[in-house]
N, C-alpha and C positions, 0 to 999 in steps of 0.2 A: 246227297240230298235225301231227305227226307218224302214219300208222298201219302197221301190221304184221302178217302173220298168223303164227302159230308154230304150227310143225307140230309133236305131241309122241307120241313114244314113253314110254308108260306103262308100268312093270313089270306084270310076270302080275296080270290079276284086277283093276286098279287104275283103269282108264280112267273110271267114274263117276266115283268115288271124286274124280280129278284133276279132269273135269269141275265136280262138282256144288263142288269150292273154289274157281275160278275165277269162277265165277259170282258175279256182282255183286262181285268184287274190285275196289278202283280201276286204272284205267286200262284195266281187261278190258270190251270192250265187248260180248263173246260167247263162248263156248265149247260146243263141240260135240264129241262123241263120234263118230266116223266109221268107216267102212271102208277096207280097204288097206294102205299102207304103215305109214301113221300111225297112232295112236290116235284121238287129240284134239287139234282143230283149234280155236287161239282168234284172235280177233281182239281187237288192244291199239293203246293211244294215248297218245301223251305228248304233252310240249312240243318233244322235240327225239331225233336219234338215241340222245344220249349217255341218253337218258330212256326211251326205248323199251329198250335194253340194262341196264340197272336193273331197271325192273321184269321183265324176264325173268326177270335173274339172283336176285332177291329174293321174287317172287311166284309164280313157272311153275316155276324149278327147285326144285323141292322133293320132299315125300316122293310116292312114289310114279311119278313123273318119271325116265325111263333116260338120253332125250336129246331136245334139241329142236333146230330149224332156222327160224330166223328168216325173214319173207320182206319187204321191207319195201315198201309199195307207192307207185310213184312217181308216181302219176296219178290 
């Protein structure tokens, strides 16, 4: 398995919001609401990069979501 964490900027006012959909999504193994740069910080898992890049694109970018950054972890 592959994992990753995705740092996400949340539009105004959104960052629960983004949180509390992620939560218990498949392949979301966590998400968390932060301080900083970011909003909301999740951590995700597939079978493979091209699978981690899916579920970004199909579960994380969505409403409420400005922009995210991938981070993938190699160890």
């Amino acid at each position: 398995m592959v994992r990753a964490f995705v740092l996400i900027t949340a539009t105004s006012g959104k960052a629960l919001e983004v949180v509390h959909r992620l939560s218990g999504a498949p392949g979301v193994l966590h998400a968390d609401a932060i301080t900083g740069e970011y909003d909301v910080i999740a951590e995700v898992e597939a079978g493979d990069i091209a699978g981690i890049g899916r579920l970004v694109v199909e579960r994380v970018q969505a409403t409420g979501v400005l922009k995210t950054i991938t981070c993938l972890v190699v160890q």
